[in-house]
C-alpha positions in Angstrom: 0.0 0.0 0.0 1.0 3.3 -0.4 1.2 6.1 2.0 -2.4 7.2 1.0 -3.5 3.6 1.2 -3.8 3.0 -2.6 -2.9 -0.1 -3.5 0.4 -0.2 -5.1 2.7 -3.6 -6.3 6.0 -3.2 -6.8 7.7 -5.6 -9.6 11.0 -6.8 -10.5 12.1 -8.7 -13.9 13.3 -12.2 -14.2 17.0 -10.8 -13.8 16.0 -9.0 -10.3 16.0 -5.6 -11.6 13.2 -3.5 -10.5 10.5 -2.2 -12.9 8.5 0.4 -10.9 5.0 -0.1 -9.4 2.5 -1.4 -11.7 0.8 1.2 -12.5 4.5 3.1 -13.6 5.1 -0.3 -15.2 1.6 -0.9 -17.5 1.8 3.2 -18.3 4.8 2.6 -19.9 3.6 -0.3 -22.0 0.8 1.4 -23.2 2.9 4.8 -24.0 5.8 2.2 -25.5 6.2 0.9 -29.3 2.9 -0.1 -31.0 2.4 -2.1 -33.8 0.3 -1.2 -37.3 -3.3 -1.7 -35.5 -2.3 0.7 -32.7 -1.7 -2.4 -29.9 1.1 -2.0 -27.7 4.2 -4.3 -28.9 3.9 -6.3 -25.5 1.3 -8.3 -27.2 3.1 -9.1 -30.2 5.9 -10.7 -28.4 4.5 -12.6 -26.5 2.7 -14.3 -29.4 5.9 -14.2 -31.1 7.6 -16.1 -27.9 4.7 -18.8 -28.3 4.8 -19.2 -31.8 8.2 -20.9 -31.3 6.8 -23.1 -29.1 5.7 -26.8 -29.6 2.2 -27.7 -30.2 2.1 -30.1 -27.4 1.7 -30.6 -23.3 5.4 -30.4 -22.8 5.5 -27.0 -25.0 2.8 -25.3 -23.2 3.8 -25.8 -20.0 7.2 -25.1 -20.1 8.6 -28.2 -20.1 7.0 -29.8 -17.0 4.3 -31.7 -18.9 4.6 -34.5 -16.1 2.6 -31.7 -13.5 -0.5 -32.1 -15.8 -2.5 -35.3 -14.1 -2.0 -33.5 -10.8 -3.1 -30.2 -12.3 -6.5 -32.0 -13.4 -6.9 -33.6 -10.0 -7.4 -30.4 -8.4 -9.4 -28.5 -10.9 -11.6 -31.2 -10.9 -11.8 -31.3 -6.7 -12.8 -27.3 -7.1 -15.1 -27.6 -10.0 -16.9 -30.7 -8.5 -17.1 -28.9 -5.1 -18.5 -25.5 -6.2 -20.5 -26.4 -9.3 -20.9 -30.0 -9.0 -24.9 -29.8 -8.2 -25.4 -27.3 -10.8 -24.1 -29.3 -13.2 -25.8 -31.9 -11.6 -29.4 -30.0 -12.2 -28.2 -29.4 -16.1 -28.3 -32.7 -16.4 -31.6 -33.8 -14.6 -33.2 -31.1 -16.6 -31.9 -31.8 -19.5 -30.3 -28.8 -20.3 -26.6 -28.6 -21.9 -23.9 -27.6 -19.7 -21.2 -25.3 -21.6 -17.4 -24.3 -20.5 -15.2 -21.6 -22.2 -11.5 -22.7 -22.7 -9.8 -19.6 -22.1 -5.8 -19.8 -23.3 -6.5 -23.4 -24.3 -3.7 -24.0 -25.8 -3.6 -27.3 -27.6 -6.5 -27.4 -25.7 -5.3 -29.7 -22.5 -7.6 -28.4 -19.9 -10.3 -29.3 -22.1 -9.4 -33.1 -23.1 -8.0 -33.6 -19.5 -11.5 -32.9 -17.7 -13.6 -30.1 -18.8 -15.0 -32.6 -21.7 -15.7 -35.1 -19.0 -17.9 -32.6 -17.2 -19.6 -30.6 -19.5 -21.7 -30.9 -23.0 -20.4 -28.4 -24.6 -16.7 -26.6 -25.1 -15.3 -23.7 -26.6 -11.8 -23.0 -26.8 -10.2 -19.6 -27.1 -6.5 -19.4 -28.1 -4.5 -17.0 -30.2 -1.7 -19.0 -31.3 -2.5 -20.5 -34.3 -0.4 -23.8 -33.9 -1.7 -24.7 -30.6 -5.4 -24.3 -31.5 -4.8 -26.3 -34.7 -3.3 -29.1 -32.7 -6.7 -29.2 -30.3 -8.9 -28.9 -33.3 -7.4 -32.5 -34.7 -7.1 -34.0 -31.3 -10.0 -36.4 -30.7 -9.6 -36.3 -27.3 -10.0 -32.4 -27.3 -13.1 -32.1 -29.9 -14.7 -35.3 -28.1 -15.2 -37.3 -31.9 -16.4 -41.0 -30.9 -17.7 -40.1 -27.0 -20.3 -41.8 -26.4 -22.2 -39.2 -24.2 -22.0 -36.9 -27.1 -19.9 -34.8 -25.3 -18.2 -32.3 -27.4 -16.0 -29.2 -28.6 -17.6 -27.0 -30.7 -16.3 -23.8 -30.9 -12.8 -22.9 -31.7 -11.6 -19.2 -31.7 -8.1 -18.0 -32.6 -8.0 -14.4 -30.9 -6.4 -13.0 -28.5 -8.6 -12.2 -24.5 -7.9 -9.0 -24.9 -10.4 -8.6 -28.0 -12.4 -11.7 -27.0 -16.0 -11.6 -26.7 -18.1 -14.7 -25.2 -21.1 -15.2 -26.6 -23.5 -13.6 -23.9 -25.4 -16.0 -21.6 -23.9 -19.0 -23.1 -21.5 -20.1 -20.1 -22.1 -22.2 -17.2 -18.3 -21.8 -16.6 -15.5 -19.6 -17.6 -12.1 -21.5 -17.0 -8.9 -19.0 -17.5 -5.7 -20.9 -16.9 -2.0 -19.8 -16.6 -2.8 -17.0 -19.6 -3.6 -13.5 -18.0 -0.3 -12.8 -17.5 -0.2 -11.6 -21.1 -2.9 -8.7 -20.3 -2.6 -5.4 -19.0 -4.8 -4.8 -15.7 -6.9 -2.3 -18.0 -7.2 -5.3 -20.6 -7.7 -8.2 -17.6 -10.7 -5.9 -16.3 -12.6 -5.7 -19.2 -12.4 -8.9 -20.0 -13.7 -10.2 -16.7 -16.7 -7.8 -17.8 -17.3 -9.3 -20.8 -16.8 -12.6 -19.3 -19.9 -11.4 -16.7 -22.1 -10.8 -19.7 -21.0 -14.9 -21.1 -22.2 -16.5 -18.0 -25.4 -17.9 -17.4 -27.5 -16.7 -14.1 -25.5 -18.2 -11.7 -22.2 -19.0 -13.4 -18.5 -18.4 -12.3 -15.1 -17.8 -13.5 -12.2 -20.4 -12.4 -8.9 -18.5 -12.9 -5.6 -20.6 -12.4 -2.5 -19.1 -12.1 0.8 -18.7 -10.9 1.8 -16.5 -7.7 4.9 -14.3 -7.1 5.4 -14.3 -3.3 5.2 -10.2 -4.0 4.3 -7.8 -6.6 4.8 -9.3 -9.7 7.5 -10.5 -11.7 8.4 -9.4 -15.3 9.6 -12.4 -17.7 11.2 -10.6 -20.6 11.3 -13.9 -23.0 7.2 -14.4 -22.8 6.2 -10.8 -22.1 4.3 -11.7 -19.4 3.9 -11.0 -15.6 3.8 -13.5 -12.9 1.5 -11.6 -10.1 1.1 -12.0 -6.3 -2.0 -13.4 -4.5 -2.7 -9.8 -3.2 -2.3 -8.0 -6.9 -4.6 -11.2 -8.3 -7.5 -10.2 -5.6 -7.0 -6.6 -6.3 -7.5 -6.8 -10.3 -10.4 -8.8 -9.1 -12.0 -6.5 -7.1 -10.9 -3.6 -9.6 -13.5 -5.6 -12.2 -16.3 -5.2 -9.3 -16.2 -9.2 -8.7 -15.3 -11.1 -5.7 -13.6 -14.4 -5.3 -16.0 -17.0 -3.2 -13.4 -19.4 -3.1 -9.2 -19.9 -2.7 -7.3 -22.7 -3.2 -4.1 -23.8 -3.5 -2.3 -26.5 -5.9 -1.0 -29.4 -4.5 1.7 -32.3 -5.9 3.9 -30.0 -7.8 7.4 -29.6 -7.7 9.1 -27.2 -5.5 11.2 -25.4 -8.1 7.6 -24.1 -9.6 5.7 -20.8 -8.7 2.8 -21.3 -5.9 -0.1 -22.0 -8.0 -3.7 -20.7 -6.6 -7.2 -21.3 -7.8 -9.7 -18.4 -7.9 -13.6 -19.4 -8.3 -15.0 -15.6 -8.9 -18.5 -14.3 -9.0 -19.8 -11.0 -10.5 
């Protein structure tokens, strides 16, 4: 906090230097180098970063593929906890129960449970490799399920200029992704992610945790922010978070990983 009790989150880079607050830190992205459309270069490489990247498990999570059975284990263990008997009424009602993918990926998150749970997915993703890697996976789109459980929607943009469809969601999963946006660009896309959910629907966000302030990583172009910061962009978008929780089973070397299940 700062002396006048605004919020204020100090950052360093990945080589310990210190980068300013984050509000001196995102002012200078946006006033930086833009490309052709007028979007601040921070984007760009970070797409450019990704693009290099192979289209599978090991590629998109850095190398540490082998931490994806227990990332499932726990997402499932929240989602069953705080949406199991709503999904539960979908069913007995008859009514289709629908997930957005956010930052899918080669779409992992969805073949490793979110198909298992819900009747419908979409997946959003703005590298081009990756989503064309889930669109031919048959364990991603759901071909030859017999509950007829499937992906249907597959959207190569970037959250920042995503819209959900409005009402369409039960759930709104965002997973290890949002350090790409700018707080301004995270809080309006929690709002348009408000207008996607059905009446009573919630965001799950996953991500990583700095123990304080944030951390730049200048290869990705991303930021790695603190519990605190995470509950103050939150808050910032006029949403609260019902429920914290924590990863288990992954190796110590890793960043402290935290489930958020938000509510407008």
């Amino acid at each position: 906090m700062s002396a006048r009790g605004v919020a204020q989150f100090r950052g360093v880079d990945d080589l310990g230097r210190d980068v300013g607050t984050h509000e001196e830190f995102w002012l200078k992205v946006k006033r930086g180098a833009k490309n052709a459309d007028g979007k601040p270069l921070w984007y760009a490489k970070g797409i450019e970063y990704w693009d290099a990247i192979d289209a599978d498990v090991d590629g998109v999570l850095g190398g540490f593929g082998h931490v994806s059975a227990a990332d499932a284990r726990d997402s499932i263990r929240v989602l069953r906890d705080v949406y199991g008997a709503t999904l539960g009424a979908r069913r007995a009602s008859g009514e289709k129960a629908t997930v957005l993918d956010c930052g899918a990926g080669v779409g992992r998150v969805t073949s490793s449970f979110l198909i298992e749970y819900f009747d419908e997915v979409d997946l959003v993703e703005p590298v081009g490799h990756f989503l064309e890697a889930a669109r031919v996976d048959e364990a991603v789109t759901g071909a030859g399920r017999r509950d007829g459980h499937r992906a249907v929607g597959f959207f190569k943009e970037p959250l920042e200029e995503f819209t959900p469809e409005i009402g369409r969601y039960d759930v709104i999963w965002i997973q290890w992704c949002i350090g790409h946006l700018t707080d301004d660009d995270l809080v309006a896309f929690f709002h348009r992610c408000k207008e996607g959910l059905k009446p009573g629907g919630i965001i799950v966000m996953k991500e990583n945790n700095a123990k304080d302030g944030f951390i730049l990583d200048l290869e990705d172009s991303s930021i790695t922010r603190s519990h605190e910061y995470l509950l103050h962009v939150i808050d910032k978008a006029g949403m609260r978070c019902v429920e914290h929780r924590v990863q288990t089973g992954f190796p110590k070397e890793l960043f402290t990983v935290s489930m958020y299940v938000i509510q407008p």
